[in-house]
mmCIF file of the N, C-alpha and C atoms, coordinates in Angstrom:
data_MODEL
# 
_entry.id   MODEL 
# 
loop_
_atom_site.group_PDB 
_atom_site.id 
_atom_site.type_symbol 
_atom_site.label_atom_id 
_atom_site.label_alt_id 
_atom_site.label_comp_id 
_atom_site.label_asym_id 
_atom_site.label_entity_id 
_atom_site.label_seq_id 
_atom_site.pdbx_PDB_ins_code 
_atom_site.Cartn_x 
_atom_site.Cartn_y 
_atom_site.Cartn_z 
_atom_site.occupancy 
_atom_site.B_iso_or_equiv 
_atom_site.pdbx_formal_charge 
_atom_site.auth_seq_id 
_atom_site.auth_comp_id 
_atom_site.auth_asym_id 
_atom_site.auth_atom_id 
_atom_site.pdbx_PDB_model_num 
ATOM 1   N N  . UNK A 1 1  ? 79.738 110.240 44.966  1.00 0.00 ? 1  UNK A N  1 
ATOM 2   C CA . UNK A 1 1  ? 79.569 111.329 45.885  1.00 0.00 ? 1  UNK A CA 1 
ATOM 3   C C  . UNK A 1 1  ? 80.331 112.542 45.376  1.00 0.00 ? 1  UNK A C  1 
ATOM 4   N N  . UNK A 1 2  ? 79.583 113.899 45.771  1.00 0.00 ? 2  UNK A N  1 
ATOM 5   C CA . UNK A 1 2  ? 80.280 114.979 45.086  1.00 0.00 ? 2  UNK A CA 1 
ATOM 6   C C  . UNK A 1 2  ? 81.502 115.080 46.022  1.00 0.00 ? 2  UNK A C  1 
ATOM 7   N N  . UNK A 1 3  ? 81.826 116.273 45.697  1.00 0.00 ? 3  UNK A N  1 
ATOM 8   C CA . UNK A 1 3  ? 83.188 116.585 46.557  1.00 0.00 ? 3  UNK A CA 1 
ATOM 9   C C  . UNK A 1 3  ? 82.816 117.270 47.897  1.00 0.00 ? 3  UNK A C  1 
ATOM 10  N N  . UNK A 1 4  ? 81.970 118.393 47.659  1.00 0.00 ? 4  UNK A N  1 
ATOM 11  C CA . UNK A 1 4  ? 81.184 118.412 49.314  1.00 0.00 ? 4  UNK A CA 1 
ATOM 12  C C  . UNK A 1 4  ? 80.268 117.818 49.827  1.00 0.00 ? 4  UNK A C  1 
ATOM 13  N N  . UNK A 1 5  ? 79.613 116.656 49.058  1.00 0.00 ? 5  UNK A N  1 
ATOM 14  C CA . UNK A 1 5  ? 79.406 115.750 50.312  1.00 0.00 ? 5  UNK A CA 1 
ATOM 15  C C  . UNK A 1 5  ? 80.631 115.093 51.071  1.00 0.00 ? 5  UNK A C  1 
ATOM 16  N N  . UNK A 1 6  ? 81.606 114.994 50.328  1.00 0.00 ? 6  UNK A N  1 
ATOM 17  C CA . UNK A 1 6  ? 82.713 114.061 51.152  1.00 0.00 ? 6  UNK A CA 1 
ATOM 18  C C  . UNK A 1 6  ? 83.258 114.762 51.981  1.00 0.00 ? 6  UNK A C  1 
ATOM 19  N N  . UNK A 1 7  ? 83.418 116.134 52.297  1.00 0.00 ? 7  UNK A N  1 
ATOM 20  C CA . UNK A 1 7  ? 83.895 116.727 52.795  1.00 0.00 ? 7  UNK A CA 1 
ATOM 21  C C  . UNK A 1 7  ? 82.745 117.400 54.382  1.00 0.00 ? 7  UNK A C  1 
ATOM 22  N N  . UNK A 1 8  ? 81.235 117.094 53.844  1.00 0.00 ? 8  UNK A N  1 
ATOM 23  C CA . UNK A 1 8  ? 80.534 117.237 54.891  1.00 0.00 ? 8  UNK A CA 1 
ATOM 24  C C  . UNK A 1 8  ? 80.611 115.961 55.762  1.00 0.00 ? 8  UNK A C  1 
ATOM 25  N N  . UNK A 1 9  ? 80.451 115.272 54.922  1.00 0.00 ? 9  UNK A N  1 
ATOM 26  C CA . UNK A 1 9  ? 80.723 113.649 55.712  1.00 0.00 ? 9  UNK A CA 1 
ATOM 27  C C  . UNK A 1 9  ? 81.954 113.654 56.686  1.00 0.00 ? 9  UNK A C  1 
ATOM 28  N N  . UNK A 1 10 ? 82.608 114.184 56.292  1.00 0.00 ? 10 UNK A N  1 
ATOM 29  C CA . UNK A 1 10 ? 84.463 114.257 56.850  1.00 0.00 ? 10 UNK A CA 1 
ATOM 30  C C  . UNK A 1 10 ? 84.127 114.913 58.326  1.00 0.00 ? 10 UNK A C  1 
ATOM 31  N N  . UNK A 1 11 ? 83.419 116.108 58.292  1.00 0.00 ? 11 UNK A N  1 
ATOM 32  C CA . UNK A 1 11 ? 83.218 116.901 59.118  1.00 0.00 ? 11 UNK A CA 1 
ATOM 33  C C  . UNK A 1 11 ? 82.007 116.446 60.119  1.00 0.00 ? 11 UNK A C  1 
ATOM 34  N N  . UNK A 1 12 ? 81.091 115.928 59.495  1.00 0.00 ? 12 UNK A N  1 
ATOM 35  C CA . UNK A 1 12 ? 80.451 115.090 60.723  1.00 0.00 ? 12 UNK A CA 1 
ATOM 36  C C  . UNK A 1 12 ? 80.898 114.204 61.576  1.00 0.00 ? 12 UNK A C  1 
ATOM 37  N N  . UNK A 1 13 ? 81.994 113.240 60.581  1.00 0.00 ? 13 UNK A N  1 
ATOM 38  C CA . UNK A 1 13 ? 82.755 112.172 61.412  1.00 0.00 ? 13 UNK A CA 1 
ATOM 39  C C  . UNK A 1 13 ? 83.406 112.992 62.584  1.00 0.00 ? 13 UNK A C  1 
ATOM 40  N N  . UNK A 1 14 ? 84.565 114.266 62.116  1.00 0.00 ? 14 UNK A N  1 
ATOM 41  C CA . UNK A 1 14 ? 85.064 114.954 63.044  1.00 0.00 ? 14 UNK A CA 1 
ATOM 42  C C  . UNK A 1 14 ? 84.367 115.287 64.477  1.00 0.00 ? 14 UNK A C  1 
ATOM 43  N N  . UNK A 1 15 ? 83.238 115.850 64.115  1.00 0.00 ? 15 UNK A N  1 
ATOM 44  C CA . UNK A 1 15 ? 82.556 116.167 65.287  1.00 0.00 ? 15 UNK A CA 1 
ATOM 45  C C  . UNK A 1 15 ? 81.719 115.294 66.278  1.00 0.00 ? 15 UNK A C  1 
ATOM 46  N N  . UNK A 1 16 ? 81.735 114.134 65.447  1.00 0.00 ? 16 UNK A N  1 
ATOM 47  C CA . UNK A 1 16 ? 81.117 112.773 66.377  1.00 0.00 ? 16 UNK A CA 1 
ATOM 48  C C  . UNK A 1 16 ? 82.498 112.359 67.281  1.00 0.00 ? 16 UNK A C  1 
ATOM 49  N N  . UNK A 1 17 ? 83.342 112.670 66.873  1.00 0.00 ? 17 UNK A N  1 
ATOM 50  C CA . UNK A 1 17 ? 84.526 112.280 67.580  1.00 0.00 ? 17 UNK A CA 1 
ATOM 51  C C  . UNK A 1 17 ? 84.906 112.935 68.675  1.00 0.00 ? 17 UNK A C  1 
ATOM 52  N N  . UNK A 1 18 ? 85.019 114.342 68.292  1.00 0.00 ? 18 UNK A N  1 
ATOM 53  C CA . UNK A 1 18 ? 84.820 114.935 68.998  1.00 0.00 ? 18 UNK A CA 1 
ATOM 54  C C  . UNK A 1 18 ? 83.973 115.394 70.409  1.00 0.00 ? 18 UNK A C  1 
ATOM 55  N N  . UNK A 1 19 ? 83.036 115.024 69.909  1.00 0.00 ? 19 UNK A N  1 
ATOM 56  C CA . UNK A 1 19 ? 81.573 115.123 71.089  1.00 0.00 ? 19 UNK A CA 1 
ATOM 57  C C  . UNK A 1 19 ? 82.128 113.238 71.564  1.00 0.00 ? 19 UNK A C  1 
ATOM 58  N N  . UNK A 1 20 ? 82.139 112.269 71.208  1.00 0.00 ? 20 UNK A N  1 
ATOM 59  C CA . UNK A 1 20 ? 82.949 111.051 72.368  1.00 0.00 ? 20 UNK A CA 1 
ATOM 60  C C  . UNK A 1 20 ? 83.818 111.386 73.263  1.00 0.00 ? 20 UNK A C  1 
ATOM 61  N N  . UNK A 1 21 ? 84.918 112.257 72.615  1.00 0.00 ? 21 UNK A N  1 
ATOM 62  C CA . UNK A 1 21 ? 85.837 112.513 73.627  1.00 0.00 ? 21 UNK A CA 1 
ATOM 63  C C  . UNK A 1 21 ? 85.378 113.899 74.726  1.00 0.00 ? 21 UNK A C  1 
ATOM 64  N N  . UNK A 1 22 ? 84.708 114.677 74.235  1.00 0.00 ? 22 UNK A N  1 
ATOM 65  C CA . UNK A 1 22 ? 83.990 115.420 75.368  1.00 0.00 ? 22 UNK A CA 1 
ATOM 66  C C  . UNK A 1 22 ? 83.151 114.789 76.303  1.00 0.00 ? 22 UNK A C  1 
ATOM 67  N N  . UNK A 1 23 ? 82.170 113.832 76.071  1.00 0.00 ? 23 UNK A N  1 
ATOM 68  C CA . UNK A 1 23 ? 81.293 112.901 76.490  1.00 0.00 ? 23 UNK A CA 1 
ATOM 69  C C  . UNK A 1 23 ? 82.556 112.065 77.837  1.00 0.00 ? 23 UNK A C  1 
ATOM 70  N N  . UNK A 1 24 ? 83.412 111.471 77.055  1.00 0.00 ? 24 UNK A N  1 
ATOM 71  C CA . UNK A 1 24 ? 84.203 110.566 77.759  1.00 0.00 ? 24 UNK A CA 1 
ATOM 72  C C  . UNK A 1 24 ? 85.154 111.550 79.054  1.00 0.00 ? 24 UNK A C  1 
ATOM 73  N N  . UNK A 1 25 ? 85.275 112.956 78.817  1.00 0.00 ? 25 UNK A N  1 
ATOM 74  C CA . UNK A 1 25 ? 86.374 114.189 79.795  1.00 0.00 ? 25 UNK A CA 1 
ATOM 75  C C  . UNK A 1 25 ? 84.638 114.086 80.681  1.00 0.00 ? 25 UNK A C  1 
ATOM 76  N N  . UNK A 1 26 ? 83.891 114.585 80.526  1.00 0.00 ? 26 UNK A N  1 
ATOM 77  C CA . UNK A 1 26 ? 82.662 114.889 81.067  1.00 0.00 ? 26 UNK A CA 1 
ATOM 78  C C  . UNK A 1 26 ? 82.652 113.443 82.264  1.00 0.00 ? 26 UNK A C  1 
ATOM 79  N N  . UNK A 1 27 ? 82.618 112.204 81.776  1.00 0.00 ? 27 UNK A N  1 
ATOM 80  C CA . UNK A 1 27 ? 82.562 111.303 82.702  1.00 0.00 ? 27 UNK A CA 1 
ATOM 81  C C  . UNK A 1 27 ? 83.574 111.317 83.711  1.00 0.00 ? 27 UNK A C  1 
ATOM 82  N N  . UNK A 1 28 ? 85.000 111.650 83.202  1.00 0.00 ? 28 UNK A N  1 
ATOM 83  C CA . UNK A 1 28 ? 86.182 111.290 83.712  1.00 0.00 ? 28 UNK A CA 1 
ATOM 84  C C  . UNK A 1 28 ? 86.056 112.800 84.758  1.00 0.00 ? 28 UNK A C  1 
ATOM 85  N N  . UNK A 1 29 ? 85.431 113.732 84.597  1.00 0.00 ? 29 UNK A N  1 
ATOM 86  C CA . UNK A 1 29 ? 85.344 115.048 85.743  1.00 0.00 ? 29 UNK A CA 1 
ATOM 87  C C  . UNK A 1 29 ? 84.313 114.651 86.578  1.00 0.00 ? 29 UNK A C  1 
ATOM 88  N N  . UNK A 1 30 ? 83.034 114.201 86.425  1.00 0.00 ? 30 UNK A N  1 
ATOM 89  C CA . UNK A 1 30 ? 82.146 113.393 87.298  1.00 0.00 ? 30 UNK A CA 1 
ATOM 90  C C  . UNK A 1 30 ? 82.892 112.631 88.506  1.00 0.00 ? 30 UNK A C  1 
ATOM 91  N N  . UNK A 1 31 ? 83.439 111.673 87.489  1.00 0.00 ? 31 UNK A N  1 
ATOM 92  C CA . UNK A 1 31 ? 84.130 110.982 88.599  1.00 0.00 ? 31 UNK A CA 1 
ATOM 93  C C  . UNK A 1 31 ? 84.918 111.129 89.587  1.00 0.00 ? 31 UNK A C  1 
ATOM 94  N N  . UNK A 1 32 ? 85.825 112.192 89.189  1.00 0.00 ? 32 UNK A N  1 
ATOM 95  C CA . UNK A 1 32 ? 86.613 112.807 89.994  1.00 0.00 ? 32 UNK A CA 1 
ATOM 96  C C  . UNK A 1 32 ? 86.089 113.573 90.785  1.00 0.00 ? 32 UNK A C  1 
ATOM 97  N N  . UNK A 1 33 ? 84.781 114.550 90.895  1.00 0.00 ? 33 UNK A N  1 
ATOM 98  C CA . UNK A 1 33 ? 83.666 114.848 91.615  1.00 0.00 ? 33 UNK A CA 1 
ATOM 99  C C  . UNK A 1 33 ? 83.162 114.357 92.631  1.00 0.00 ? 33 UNK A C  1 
ATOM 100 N N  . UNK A 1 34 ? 82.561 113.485 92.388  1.00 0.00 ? 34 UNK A N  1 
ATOM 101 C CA . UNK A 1 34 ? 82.310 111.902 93.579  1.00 0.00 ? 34 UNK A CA 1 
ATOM 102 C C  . UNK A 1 34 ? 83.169 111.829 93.989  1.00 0.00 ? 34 UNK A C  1 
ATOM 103 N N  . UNK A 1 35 ? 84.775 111.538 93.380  1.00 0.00 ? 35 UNK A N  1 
ATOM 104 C CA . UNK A 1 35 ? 85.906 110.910 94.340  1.00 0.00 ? 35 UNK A CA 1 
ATOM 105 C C  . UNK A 1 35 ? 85.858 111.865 95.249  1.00 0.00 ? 35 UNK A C  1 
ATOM 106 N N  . UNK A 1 36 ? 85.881 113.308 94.946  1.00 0.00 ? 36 UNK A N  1 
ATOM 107 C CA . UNK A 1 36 ? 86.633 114.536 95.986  1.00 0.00 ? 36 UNK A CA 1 
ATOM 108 C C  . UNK A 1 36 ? 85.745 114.606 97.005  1.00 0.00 ? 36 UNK A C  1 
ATOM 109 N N  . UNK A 1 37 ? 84.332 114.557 96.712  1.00 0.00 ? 37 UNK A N  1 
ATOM 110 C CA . UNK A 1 37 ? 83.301 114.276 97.846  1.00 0.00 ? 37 UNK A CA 1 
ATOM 111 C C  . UNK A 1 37 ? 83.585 113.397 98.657  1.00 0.00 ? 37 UNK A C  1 
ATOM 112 N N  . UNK A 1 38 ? 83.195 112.539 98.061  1.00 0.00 ? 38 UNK A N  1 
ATOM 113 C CA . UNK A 1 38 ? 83.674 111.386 99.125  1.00 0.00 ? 38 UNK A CA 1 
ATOM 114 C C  . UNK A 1 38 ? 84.940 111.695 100.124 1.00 0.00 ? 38 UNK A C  1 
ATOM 115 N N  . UNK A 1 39 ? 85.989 112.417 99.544  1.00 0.00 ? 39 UNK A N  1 
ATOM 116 C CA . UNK A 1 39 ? 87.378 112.322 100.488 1.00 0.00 ? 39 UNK A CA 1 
ATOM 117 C C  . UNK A 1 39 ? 86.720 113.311 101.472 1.00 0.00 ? 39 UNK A C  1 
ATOM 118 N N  . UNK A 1 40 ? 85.883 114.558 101.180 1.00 0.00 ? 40 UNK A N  1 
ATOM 119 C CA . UNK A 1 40 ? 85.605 115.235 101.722 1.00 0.00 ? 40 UNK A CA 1 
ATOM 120 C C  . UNK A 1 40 ? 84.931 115.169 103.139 1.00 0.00 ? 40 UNK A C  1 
ATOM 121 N N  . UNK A 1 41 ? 83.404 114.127 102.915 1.00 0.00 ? 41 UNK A N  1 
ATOM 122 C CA . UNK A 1 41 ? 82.661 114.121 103.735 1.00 0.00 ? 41 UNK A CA 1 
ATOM 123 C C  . UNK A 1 41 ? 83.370 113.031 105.002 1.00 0.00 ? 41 UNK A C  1 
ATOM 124 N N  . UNK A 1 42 ? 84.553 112.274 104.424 1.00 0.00 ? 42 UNK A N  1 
ATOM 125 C CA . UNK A 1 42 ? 85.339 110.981 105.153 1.00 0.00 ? 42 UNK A CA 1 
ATOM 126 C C  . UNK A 1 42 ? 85.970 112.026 106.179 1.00 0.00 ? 42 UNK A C  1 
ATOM 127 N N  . UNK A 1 43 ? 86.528 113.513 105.519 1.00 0.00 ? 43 UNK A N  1 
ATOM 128 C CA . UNK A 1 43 ? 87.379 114.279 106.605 1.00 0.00 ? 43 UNK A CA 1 
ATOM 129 C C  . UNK A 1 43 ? 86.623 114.855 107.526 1.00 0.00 ? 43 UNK A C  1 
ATOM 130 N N  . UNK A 1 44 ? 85.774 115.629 106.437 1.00 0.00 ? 44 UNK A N  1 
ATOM 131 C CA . UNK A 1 44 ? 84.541 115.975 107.908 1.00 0.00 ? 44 UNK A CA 1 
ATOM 132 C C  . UNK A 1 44 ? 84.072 115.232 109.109 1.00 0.00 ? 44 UNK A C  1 
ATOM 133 N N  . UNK A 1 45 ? 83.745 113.213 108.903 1.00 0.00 ? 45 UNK A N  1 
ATOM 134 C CA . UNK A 1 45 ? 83.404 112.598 109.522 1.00 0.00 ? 45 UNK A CA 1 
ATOM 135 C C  . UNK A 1 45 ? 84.387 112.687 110.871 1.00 0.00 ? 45 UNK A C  1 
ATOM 136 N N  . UNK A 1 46 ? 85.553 112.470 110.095 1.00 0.00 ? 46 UNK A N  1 
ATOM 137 C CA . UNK A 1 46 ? 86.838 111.830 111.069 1.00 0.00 ? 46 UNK A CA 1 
ATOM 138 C C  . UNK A 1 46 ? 87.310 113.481 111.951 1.00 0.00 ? 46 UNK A C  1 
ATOM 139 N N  . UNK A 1 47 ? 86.857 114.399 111.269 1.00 0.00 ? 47 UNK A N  1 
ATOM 140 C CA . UNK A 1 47 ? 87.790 115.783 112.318 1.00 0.00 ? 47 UNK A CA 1 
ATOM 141 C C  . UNK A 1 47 ? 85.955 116.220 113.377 1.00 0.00 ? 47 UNK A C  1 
ATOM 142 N N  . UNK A 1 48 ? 85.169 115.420 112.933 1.00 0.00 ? 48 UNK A N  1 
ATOM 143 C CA . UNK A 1 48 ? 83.944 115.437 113.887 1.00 0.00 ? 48 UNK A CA 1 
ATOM 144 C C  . UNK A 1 48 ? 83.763 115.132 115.161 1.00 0.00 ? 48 UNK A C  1 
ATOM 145 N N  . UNK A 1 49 ? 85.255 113.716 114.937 1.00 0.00 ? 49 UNK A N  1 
ATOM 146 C CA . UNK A 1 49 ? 84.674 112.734 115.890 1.00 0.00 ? 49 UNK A CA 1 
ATOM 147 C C  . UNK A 1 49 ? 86.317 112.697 116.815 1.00 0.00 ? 49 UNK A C  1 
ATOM 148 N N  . UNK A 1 50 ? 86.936 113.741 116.003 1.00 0.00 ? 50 UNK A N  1 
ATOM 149 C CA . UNK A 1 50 ? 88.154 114.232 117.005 1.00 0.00 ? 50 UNK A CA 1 
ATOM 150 C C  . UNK A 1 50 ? 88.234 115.230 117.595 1.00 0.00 ? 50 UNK A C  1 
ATOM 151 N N  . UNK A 1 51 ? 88.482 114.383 119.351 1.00 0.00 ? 51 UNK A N  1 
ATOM 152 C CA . UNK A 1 51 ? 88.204 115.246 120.541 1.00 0.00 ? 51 UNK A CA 1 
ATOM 153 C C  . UNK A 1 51 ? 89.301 116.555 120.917 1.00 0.00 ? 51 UNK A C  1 
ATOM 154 N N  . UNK A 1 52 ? 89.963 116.188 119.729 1.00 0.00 ? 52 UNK A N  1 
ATOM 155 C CA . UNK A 1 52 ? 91.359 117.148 119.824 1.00 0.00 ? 52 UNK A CA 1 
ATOM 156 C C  . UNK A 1 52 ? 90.991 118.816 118.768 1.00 0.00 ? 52 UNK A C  1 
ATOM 157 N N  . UNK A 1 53 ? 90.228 118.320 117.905 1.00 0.00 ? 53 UNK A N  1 
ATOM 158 C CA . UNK A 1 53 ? 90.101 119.413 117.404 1.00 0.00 ? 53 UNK A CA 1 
ATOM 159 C C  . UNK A 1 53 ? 88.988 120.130 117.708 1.00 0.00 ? 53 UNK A C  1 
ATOM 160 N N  . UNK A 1 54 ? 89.775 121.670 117.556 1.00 0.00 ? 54 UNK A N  1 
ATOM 161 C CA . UNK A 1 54 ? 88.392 122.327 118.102 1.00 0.00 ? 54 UNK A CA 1 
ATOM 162 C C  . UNK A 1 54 ? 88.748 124.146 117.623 1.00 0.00 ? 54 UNK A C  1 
ATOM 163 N N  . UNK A 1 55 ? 87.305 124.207 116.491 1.00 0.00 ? 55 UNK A N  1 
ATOM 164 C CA . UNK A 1 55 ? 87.087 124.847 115.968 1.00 0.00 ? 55 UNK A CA 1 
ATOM 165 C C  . UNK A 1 55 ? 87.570 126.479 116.038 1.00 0.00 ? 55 UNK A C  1 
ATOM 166 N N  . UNK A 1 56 ? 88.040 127.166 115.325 1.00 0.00 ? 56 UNK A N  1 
ATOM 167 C CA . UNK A 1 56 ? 88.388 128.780 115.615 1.00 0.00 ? 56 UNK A CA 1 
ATOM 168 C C  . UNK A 1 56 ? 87.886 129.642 114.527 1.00 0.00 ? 56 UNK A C  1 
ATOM 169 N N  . UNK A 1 57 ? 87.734 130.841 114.736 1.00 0.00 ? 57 UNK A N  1 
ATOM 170 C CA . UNK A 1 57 ? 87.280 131.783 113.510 1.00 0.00 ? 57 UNK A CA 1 
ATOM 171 C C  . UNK A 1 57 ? 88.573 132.538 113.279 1.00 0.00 ? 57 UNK A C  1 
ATOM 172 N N  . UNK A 1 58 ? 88.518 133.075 112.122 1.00 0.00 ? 58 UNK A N  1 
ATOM 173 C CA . UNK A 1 58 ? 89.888 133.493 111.177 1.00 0.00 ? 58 UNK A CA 1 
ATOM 174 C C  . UNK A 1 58 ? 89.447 135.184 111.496 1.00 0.00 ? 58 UNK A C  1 
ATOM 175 N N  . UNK A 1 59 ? 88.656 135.263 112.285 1.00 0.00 ? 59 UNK A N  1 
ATOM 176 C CA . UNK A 1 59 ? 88.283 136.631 112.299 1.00 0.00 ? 59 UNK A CA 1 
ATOM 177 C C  . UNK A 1 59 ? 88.824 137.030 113.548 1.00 0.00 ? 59 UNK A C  1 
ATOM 178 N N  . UNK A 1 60 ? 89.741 136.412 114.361 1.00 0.00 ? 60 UNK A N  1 
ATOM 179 C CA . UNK A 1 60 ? 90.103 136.561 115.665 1.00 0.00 ? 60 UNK A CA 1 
ATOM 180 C C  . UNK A 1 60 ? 91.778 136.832 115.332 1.00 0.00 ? 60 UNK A C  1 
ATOM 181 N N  . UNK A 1 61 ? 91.878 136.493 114.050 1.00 0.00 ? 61 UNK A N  1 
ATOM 182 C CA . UNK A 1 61 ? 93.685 136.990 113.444 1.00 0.00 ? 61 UNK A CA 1 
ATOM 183 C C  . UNK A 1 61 ? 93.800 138.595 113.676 1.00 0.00 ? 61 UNK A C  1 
# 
């Protein structure tokens, strides 16, 4: 092999690696996505179904 193939080779490896670990942040922000939803729609459920709270507008400050 010449010397820039080894060095293109080098650089493909780099960027396959690269694009895994983007691939793998990409899953790991998904997930955390779903998680925050989920906490979200659980608070909405639970301040829905409490008779104590009760709604105000910030436009009345």
């Amino acid at each position: 092999m010449e010397e820039a193939d080894v060095e293109m080779a080098a650089a493909e490896d780099g960027a396959l690696v690269e694009l895994d670990d983007m691939k793998k942040r990409l899953k790991e922000m998904e997930d955390e996505a779903a998680a925050l939803r989920e906490m979200q729609a659980k608070v909405e459920k639970e301040m829905g179904q409490s008779s104590r709270f009760t709604p105000f507008s910030l436009s009345s400050w």
